[in-house]
VODREN-418548 format. One record per residue (C-alpha): residue number from 1; residue in three letters; x, y, z. Coordinates in Angstrom, 1 decimal, always signed. Layout:
<pts>
PT  nr rest      X      Y      Z
PT NUM  ALA      X      Y      Z
...
</pts>
This chain:
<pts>
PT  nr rest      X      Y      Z
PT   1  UNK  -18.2  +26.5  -25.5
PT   2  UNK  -17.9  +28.7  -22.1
PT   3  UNK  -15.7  +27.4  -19.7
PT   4  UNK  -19.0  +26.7  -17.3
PT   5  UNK  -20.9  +24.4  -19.7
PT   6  UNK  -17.7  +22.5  -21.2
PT   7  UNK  -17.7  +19.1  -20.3
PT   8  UNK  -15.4  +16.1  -20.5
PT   9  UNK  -15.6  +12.6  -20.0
PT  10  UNK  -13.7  +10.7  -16.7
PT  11  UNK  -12.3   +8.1  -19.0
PT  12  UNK  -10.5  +11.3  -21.4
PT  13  UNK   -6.7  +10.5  -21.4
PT  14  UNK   -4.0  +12.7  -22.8
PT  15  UNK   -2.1  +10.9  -25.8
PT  16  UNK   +1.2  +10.9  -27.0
PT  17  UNK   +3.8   +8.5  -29.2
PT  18  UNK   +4.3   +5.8  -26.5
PT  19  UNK   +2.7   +7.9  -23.6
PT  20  UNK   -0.9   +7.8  -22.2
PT  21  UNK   -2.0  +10.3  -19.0
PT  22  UNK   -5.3   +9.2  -18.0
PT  23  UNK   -6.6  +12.1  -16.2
PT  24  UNK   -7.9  +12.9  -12.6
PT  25  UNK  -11.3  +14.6  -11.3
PT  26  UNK  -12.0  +17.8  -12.6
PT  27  UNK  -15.0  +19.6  -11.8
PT  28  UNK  -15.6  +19.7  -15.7
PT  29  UNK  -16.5  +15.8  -15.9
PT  30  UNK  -19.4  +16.5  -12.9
PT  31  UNK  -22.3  +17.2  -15.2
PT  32  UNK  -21.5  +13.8  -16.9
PT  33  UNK  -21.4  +11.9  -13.5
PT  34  UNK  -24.7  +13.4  -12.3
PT  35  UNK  -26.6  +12.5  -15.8
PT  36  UNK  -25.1   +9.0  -15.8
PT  37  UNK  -25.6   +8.3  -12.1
PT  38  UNK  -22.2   +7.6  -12.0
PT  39  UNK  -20.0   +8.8   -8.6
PT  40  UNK  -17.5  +11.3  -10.2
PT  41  UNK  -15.1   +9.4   -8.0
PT  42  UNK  -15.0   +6.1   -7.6
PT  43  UNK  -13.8   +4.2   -4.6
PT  44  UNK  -10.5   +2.5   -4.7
PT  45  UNK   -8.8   -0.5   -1.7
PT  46  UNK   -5.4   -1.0   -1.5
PT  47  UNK   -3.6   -3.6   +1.0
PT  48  UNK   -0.1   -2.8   +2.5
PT  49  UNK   +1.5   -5.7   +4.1
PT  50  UNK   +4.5   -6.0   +6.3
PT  51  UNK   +6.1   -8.9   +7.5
PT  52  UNK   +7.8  -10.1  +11.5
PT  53  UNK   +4.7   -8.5  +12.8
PT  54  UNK   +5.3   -6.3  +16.0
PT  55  UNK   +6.1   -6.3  +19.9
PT  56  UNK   +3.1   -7.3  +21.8
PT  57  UNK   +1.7   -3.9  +23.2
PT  58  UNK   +3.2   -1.6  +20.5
PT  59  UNK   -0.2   -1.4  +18.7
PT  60  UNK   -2.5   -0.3  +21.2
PT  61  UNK   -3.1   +3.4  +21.3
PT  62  UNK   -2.3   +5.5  +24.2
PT  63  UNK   -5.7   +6.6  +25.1
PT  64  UNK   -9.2   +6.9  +24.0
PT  65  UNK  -12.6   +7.5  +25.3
PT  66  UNK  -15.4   +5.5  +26.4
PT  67  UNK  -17.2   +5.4  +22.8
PT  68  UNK  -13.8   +4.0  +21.2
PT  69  UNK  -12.6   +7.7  +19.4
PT  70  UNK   -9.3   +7.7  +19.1
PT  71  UNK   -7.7  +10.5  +21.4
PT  72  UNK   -3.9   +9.7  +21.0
PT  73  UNK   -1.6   +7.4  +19.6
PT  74  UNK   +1.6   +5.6  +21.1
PT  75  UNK   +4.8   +6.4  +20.8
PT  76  UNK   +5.4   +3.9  +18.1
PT  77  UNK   +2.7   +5.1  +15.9
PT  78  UNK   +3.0   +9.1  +16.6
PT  79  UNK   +3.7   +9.5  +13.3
PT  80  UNK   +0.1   +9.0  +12.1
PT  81  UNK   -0.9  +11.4  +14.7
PT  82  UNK   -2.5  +14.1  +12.8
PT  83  UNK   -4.2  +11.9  +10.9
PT  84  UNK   -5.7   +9.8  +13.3
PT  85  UNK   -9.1  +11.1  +12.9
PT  86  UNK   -9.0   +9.4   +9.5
PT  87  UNK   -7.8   +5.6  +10.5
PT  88  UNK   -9.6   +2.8  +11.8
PT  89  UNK   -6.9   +0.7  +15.1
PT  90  UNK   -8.4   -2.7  +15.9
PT  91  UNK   -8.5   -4.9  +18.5
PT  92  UNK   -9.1   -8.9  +18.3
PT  93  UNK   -9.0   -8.5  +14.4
PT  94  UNK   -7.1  -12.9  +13.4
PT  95  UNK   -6.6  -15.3  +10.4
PT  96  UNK   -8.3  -18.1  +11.6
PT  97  UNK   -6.9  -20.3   +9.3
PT  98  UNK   -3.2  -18.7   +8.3
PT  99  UNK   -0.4  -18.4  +10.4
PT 100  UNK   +3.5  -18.0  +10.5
PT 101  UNK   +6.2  -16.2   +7.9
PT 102  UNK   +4.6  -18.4   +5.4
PT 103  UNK   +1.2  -19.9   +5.9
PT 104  UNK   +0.1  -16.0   +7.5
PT 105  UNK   +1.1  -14.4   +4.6
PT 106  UNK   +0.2  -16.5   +1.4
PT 107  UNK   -3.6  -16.3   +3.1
PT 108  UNK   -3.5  -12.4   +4.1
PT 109  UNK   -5.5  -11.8   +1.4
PT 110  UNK   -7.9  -14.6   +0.8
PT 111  UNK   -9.2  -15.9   +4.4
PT 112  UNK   -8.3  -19.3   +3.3
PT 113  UNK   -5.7  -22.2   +4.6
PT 114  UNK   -2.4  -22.5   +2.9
PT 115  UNK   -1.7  -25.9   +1.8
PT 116  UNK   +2.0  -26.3   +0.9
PT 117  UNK   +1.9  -29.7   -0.5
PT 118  UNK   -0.2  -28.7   -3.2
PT 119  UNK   +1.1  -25.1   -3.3
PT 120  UNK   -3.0  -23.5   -2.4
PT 121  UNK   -4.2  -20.4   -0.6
PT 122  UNK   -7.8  -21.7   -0.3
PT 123  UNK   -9.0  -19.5   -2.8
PT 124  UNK   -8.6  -16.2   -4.5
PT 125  UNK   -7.1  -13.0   -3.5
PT 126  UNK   -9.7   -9.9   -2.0
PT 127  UNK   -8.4   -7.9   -4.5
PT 128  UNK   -8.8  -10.0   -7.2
PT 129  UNK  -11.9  -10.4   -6.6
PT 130  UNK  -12.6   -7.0   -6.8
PT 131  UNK  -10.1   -6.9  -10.1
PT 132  UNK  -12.5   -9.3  -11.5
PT 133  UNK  -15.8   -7.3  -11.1
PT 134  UNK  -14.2   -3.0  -11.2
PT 135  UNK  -10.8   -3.7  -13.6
PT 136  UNK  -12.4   -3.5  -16.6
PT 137  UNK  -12.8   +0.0  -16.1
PT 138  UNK   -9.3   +1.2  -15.8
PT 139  UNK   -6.1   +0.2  -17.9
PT 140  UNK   -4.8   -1.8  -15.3
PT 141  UNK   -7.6   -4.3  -13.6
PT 142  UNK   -5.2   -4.6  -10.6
PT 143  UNK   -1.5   -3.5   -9.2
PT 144  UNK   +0.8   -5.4   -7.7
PT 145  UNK   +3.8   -4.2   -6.1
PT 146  UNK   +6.5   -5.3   -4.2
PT 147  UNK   +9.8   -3.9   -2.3
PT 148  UNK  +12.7   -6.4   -3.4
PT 149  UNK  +12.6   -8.9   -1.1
PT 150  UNK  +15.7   -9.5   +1.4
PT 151  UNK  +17.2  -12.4   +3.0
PT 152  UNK  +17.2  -16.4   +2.7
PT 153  UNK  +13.5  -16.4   +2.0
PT 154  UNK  +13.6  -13.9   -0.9
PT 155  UNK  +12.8  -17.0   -3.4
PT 156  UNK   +9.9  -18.5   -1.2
PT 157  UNK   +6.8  -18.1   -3.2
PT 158  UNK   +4.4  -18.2   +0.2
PT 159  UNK   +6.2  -15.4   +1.7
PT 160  UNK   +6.8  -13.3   -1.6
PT 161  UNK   +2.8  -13.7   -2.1
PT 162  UNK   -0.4  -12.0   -0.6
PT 163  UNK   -2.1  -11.6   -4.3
PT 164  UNK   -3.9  -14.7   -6.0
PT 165  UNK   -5.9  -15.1   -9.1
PT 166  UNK   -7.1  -18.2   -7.8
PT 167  UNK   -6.1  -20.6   -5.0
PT 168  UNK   -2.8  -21.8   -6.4
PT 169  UNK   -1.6  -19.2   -9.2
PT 170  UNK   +0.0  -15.6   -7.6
PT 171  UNK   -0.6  -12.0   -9.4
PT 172  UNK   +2.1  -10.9  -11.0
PT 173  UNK   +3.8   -8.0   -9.0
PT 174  UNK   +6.8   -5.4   -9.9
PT 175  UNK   +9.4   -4.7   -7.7
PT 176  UNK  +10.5   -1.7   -9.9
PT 177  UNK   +9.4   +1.4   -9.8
PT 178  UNK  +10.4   +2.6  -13.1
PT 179  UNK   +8.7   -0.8  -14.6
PT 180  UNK   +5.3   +0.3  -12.6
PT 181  UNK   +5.3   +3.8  -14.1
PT 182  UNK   +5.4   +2.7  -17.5
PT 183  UNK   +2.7   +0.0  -17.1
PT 184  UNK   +0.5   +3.3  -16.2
PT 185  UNK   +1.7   +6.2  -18.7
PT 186  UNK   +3.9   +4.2  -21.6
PT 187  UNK   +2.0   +2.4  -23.9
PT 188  UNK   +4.8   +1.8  -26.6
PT 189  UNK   +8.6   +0.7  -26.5
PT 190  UNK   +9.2   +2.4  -29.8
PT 191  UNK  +10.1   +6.2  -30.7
PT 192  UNK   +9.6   +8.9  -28.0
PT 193  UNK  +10.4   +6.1  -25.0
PT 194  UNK  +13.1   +8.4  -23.8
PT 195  UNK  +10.5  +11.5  -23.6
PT 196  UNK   +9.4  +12.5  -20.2
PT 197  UNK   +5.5  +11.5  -20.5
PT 198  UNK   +4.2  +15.0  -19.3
PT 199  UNK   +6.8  +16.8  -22.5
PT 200  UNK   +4.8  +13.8  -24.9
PT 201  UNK   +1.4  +15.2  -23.9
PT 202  UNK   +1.9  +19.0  -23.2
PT 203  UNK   +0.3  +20.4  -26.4
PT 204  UNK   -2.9  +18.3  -25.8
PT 205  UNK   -2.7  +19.2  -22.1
PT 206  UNK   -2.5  +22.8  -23.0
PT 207  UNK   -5.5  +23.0  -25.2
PT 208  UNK   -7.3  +20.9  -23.0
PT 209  UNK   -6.7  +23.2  -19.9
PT 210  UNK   -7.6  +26.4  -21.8
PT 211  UNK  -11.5  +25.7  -21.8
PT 212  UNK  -11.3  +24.9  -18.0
PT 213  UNK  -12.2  +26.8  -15.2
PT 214  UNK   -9.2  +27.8  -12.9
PT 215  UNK  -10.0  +25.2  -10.3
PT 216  UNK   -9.5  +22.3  -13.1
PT 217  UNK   -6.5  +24.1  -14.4
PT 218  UNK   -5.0  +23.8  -11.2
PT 219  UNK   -5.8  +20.4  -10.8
PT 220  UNK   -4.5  +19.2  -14.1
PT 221  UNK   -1.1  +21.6  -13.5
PT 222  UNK   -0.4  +19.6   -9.7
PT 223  UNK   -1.0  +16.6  -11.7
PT 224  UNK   +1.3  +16.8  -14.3
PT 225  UNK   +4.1  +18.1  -11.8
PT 226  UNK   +3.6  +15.3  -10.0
PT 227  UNK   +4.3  +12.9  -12.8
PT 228  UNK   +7.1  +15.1  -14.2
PT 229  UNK   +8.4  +14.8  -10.4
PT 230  UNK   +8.5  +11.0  -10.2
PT 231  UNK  +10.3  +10.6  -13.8
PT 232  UNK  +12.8  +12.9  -12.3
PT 233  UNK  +13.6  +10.3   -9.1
PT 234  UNK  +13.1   +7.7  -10.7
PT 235  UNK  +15.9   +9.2  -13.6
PT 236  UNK  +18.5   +9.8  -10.3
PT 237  UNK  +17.9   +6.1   -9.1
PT 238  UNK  +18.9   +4.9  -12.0
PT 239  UNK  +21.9   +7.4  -11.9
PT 240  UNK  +22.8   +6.5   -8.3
PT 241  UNK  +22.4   +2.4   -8.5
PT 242  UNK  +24.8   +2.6  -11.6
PT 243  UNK  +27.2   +4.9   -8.8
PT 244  UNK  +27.4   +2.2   -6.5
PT 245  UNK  +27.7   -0.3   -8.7
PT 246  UNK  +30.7   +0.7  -10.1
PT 247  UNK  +31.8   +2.6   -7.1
PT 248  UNK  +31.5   -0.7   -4.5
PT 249  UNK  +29.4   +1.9   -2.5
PT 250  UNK  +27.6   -0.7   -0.9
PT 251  UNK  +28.0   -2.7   +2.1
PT 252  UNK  +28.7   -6.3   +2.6
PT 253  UNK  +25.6   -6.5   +4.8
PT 254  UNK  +23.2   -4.5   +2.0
PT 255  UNK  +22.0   -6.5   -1.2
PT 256  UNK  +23.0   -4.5   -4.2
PT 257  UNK  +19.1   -3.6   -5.6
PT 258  UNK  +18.9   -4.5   -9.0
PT 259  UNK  +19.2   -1.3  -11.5
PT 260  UNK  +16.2   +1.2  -11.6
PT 261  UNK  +15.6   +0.2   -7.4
PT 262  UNK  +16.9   +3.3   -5.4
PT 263  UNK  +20.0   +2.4   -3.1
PT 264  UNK  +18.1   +4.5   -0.4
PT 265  UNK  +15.1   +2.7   +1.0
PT 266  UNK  +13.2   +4.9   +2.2
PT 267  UNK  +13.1   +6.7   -1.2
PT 268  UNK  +12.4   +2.9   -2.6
PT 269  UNK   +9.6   +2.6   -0.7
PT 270  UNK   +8.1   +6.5   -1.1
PT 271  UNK   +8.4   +5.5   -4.9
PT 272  UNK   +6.3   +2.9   -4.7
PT 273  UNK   +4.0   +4.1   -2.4
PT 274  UNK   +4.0   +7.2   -5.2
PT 275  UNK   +2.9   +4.7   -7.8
PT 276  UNK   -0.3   +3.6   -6.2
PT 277  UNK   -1.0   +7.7   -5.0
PT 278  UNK   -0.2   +8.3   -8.9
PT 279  UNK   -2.5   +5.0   -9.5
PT 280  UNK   -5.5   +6.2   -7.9
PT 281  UNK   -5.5   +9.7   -8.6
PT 282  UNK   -5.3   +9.3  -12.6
PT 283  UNK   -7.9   +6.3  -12.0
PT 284  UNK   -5.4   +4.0  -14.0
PT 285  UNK   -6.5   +1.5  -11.3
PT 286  UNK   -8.9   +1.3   -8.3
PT 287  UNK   -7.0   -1.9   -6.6
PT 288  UNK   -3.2   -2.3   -5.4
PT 289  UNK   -1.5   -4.6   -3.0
PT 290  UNK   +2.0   -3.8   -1.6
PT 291  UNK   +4.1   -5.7   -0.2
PT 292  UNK   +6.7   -4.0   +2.0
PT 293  UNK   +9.1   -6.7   +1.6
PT 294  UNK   +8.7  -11.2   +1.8
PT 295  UNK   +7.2  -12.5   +4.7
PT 296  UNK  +10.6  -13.2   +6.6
PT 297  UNK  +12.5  -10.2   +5.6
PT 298  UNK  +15.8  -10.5   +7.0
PT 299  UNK  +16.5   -6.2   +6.1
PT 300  UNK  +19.1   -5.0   +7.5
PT 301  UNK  +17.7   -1.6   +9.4
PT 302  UNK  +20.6   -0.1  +10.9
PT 303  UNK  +19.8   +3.3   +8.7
PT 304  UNK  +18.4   +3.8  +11.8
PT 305  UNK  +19.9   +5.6  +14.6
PT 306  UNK  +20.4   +2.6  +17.5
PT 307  UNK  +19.0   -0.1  +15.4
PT 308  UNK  +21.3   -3.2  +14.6
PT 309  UNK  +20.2   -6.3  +12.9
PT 310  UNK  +17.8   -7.8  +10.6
PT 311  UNK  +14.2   -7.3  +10.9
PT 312  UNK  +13.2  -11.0  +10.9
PT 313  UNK  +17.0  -10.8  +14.2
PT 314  UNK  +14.8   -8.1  +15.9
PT 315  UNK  +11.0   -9.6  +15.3
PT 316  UNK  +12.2  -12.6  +18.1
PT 317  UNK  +12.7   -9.3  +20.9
PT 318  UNK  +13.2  -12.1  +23.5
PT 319  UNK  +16.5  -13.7  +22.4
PT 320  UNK  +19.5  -11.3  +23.0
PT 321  UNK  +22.3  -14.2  +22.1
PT 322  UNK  +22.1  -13.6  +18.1
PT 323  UNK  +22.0  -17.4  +18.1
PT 324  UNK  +18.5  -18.4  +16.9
PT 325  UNK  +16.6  -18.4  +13.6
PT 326  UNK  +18.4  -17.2  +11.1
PT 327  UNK  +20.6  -14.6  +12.8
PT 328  UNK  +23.3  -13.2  +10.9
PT 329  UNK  +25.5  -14.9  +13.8
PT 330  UNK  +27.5  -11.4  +14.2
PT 331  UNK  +25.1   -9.8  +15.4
PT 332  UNK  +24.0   -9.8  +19.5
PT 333  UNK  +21.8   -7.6  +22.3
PT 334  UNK  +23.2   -6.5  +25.7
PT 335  UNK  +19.1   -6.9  +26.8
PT 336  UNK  +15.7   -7.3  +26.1
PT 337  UNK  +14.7   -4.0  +26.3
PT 338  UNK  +17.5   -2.9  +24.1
PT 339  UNK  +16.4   -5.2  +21.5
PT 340  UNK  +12.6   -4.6  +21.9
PT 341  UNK  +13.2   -0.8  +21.6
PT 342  UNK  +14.9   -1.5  +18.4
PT 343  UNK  +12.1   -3.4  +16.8
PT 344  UNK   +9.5   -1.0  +18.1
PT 345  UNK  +12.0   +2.2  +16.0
PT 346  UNK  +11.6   -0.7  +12.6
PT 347  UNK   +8.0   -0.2  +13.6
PT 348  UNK   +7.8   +3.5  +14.1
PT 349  UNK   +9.7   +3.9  +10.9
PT 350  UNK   +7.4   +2.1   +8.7
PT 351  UNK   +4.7   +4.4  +10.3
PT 352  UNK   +6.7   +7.0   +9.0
PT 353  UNK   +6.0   +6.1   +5.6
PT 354  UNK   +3.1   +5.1   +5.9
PT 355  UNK   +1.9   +8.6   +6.9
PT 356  UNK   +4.0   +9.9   +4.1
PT 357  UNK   +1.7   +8.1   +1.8
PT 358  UNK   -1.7   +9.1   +3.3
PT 359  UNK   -1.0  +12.9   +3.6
PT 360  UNK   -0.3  +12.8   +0.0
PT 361  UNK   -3.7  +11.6   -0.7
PT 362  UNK   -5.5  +13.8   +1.6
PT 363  UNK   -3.9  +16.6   -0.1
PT 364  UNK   -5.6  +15.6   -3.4
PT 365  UNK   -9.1  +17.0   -4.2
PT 366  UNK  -12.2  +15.3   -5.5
PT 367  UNK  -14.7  +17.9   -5.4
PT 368  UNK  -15.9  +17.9   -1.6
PT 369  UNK  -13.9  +15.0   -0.8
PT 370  UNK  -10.4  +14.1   -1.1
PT 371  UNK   -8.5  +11.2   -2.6
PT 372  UNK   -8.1   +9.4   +1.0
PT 373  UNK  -11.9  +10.1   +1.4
PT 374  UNK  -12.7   +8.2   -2.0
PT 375  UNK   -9.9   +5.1   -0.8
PT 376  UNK   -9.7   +2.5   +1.9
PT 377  UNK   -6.4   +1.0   +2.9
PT 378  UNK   -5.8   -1.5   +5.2
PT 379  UNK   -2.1   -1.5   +6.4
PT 380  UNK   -0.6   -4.7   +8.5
PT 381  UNK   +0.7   -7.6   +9.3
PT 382  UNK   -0.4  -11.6   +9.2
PT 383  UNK   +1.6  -12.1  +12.7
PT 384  UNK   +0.6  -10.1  +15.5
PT 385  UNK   +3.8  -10.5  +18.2
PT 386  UNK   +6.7  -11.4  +16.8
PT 387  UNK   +8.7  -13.3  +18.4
PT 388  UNK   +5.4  -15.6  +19.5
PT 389  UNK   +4.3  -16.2  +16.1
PT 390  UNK   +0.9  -15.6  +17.3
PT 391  UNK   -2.2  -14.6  +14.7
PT 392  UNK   -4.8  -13.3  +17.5
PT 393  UNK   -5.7   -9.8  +17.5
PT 394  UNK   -3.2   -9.0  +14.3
PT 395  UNK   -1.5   -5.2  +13.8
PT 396  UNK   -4.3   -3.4  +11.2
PT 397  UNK   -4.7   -0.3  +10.4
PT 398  UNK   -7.0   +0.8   +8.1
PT 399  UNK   -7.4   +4.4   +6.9
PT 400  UNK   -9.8   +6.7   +4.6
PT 401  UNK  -13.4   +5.9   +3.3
PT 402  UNK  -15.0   +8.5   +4.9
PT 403  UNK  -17.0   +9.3   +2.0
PT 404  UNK  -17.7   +5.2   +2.1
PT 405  UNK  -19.9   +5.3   +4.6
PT 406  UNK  -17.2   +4.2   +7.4
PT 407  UNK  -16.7   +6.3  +10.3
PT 408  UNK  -12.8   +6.4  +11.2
PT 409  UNK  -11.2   +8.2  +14.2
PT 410  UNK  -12.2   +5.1  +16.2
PT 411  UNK  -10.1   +2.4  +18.3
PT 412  UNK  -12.9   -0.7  +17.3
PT 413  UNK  -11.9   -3.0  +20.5
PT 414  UNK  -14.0   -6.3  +19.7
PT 415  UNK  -14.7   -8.6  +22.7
PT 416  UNK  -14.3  -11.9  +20.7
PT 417  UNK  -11.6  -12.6  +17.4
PT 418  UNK  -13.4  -11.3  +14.7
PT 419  UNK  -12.0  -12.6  +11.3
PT 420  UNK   -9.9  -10.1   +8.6
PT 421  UNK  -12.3  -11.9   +6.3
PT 422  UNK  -15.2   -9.6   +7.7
PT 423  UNK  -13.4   -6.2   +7.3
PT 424  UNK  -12.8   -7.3   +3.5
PT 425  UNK  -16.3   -8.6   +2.6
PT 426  UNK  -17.2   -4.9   +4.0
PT 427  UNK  -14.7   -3.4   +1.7
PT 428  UNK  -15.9   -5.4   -1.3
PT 429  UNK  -19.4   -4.3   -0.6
PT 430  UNK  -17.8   -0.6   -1.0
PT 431  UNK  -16.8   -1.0   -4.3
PT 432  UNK  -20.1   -2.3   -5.3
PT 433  UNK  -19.8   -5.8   -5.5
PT 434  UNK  -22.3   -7.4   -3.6
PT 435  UNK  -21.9  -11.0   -1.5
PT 436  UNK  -22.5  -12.9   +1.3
PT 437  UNK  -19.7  -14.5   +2.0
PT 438  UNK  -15.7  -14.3   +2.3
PT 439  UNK  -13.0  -16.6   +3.3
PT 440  UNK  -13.5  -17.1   +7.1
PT 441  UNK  -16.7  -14.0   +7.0
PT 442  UNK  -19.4  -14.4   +9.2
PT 443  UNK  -20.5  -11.3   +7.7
PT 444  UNK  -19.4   -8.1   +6.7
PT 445  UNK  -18.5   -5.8   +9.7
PT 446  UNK  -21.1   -3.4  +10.5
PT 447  UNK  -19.2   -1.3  +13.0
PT 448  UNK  -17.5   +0.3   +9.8
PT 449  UNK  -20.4   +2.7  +10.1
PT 450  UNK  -19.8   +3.7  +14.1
</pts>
């Protein structure tokens, strides 16, 4: 067959002993899209949670115009300045019914109240919702995916939760990347497990790529480097976690992450992030929460230049004495402003990866759209100040959908709280699963469209 009529299905996958690669959009799987009324690319949500929340005024952007578009953003979130014409910044966006480290963030997800007596988040999970009706298509229904959680609260269910199959059983979640690749591209613990994936599959990928145009070939060669990239990080983790095992490398204020979990954070987190990019693009799932570490996360951020203390330390901005909550008891401020500046650079570099993960899926084509087109992520927190504990007008950030119908580039400023509940009712609509109602919804939120 000519290279113009060939045509191959979006579910073909690339075999090997213990390996699948599902693949990504190619031009050559259009014609069987168009005949099947099928979009060639489907839409995909994915929720990224954080937990202390943020110093009151560090969300709002610096300026934008009279219809709401979004002209510039603060200091704290300058990082996702080039790509603010593709996120959505709200204003009045509350849980109505969750609050605090660990009500807020067992009922993120669901719009429902957290009942600790009898261990309930009022219902199920957003994203298992949409797991139960768009899974089926993919080899994973769902992922869930966790940074290793830090501090005295590392064991709490509530806070080490956003994800819930029903009101009173979590999702399952990883907290290893190495674990998460393999759910995706290993299907077998038996002979050829220590073969790189892409080196299992390369003779079907070449014959494969031979009767594609040079638009899919390069498509399918970005891909494979991509995967070949991550098995090569996630090989050095391993390398450097054994290092500082046996080498005491780490300090007596770090946990020790568990082997396969990078010593470096930021290259923790980037891997994880890479797993729901990796995900998305090969279509091995649609839906992924993320949890950037347990609702209380006492991590220790001093990485950062001027930063000392634990996140959970910093979150309370207006004690300085080191004396409250659970404080490490060493550590103290010599003002507020010091110690507000320091939680606002905690802020800022979360931003940082954030963007990180977003520029890698606007970099990945789908035809006339992009990856970040074909997605919606939301990205926040179920406390909006910090140190108040407060759940009115909650840090969100939602980004991509533009070939959703939403219209982002906007700051959406709402004069009364508007439940989270409405935004995800509007999301679940996206993905083609139709209802009324939501958790807290009043309705889905029409001003997704502008």
């Amino acid at each position: 067959m000519s290279k113009k009529s060939w045509q191959l299905s979006r579910r073909a996958m690339l075999t090997g002993i213990g390996a699948t690669v599902c693949l990504p959009w190619l031009e050559a799987m259009e014609s069987e899209s168009k005949a099947s009324d099928t979009p060639a690319s489907p839409a995909r949500m994915a929720f990224l949670y954080f937990p202390n929340g943020i110093a009151r005024g560090s969300w709002n952007p610096a300026k934008s115009d009279q219809n709401g578009k979004l002209v510039e953003l603060n200091e704290w979130m300058h990082p996702l300045e080039s790509l603010k014409d593709d996120l959505l910044v709200f204003k009045n966006l509350w849980t109505p019914r969750g609050n605090g480290h660990r009500a807020g963030t067992a009922t993120w997800l669901t719009g429902g109240e957290y009942d600790g007596g009898r261990v309930s988040a009022g219902g199920k999970s957003v994203d298992q919702l949409a797991a139960d009706e768009v899974g089926q298509q993919t080899l994973l229904p769902s992922l869930q995916i966790s940074i290793e959680g830090e501090g005295f609260f590392s064991g709490s269910l509530p806070r080490n939760t956003i994800s819930w199959t029903d009101n009173r059983t979590p999702a399952s979640r990883e907290v290893e990347p190495r674990v998460v690749f393999d759910q995706m591209f290993r299907t077998s613990t038996k002979s050829g497990i220590d073969k790189g994936v892409v080196d299992q599959v390369r003779e079907q990928a070449r014959s494969i790529r031979q009767q594609l145009g040079k638009n899919d070939q390069r498509k399918i060669d970005e891909y494979l480097d991509s995967i070949r990239s991550i098995e090569r990080r996630l090989a050095f983790a391993d390398r450097q976690a054994e290092i500082a095992a046996e080498n005491k490398l780490l300090t007596d204020t770090l946990k020790r992450p568990a082997p396969g979990i990078p010593t470096d954070h930021r290259e923790y987190m980037r891997l994880m992030m890479d797993m729901i990019v990796l995900g998305f693009w090969a279509d091995a799932t649609r839906i992924s929460t993320f949890m950037l570490d347990h609702g209380q996360s006492n991590r220790y951020f001093n990485f950062i230049d001027d930063v000392k203390g634990t996140w959970h330390a910093l979150s309370h901005y207006r004690d300085i004495s080191g004396r409250t909550e659970d404080d490490d008891g060493v550590t103290s401020w010599t003002s507020l402003d010091e110690k507000r500046d320091m939680f606002n650079r905690v802020t800022r570099w979360h931003h940082e990866q954030l963007a990180y993960m977003l520029n890698r899926m606007k970099q990945i084509d789908e035809g006339e759209h992009t990856l970040l087109d074909n997605s919606m992520i939301v990205y926040g927190s179920s406390l909006a100040d910090g140190h108040e504990h407060s759940h009115e007008d909650l840090p969100v950030v939602f980004a991509g959908g533009s070939n959703l119908d939403i219209q982002t580039g906007r700051y959406l400023r709402f004069r009364d709280d508007v439940p989270m509940s409405n935004l995800y009712l509007s999301m679940l609509n996206r993905m083609g699963i139709e209802r009324k109602r939501f958790g807290a919804s009043r309705g889905p939120l029409d001003d997704l469209r502008g």
